[in-house]
C-alpha positions in Angstrom: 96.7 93.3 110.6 98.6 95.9 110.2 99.3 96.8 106.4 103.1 97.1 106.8 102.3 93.3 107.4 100.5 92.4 103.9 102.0 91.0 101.2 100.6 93.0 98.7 102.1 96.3 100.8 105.5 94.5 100.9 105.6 93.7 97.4 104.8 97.0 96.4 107.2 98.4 98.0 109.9 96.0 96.8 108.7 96.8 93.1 109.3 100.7 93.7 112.9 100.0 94.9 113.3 98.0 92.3 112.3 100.1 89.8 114.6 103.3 91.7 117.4 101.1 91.3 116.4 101.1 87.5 115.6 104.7 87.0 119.2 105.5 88.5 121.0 103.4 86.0 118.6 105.1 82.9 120.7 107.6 80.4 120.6 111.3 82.1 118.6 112.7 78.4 115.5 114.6 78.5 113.1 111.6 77.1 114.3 109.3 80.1 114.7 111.9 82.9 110.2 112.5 82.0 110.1 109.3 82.0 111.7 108.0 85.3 109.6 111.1 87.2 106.2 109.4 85.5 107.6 106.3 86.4 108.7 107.2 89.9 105.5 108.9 91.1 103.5 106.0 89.6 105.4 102.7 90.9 105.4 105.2 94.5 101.8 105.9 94.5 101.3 101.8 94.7 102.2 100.9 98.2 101.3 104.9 99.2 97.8 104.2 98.4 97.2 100.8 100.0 98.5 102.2 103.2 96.2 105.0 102.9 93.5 103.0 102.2 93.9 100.8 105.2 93.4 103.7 107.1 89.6 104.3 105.3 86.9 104.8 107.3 84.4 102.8 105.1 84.7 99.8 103.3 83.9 101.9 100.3 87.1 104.1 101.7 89.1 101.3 101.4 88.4 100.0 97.8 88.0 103.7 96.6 92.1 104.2 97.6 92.9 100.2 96.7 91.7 101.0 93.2 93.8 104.0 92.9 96.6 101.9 93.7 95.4 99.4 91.2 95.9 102.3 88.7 99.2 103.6 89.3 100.1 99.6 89.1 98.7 99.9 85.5 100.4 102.9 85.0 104.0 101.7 85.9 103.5 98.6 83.9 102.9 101.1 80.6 106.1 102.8 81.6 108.4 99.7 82.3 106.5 98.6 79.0 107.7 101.8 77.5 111.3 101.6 78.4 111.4 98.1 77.1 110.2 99.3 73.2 112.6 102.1 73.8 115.4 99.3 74.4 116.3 100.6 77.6 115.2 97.9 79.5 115.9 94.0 78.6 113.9 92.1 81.2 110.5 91.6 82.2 110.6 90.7 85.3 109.7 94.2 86.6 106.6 94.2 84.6 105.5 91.2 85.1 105.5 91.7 88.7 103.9 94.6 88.1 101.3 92.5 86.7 100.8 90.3 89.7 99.9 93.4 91.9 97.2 94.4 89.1 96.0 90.9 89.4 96.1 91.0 93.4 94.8 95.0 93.6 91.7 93.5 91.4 91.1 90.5 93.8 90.7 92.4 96.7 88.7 95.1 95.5 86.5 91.9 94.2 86.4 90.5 97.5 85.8 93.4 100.0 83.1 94.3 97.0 81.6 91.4 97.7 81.9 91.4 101.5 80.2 94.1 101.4 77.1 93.3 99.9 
């Protein structure tokens, strides 16, 4: 399959845009404008790395670039999380989708893992 075809590449994706749209509405001030750029290369580096990693030549290839992934997932949810204590934004739906990647990044480095055993 190819991974433009996964769910977990789709939604990835969908979360960056998402979270574009927000960094576009943010105040232009030197806090937010750091920031949006952590926040940027973070929520891109998602969907970036799972199609690099189903590229991987190895198994181990493939979990080495899905756990990356898995950390810039992290990474974006401390940012949203950050923008929320800083009252700049009110939901959490962008975070807690965030979350659900984590939880789906973690399953299939699980899985393959154990596959591979």
């Amino acid at each position: 399959m190819d991974y433009k075809d996964r769910d977990i590449y789709k939604r990835s994706v969908s979360l960056a845009v998402e979270v574009s749209k927000l960094v576009d509405s943010l105040p232009n001030k030197i806090s937010t404008r750091t920031i949006s750029n952590q926040l940027m290369r973070s929520v891109t580096s998602i969907s970036a790395n799972i199609a690099e990693g189903s590229a991987g030549v190895s198994k181990n290839d493939f979990v080495n670039f899905i756990a990356i992934a898995k950390k810039s997932a992290i990474e974006t949810e401390h940012w949203l999380n950050f923008l929320k204590e800083l009252k700049l934004l009110k939901s959490d739906i962008l975070a807690k989708e965030c979350v659900e990647i984590i939880k789906i990044l973690t399953t299939i480095i699980n899985k393959t893992k154990t596959n591979n055993s």
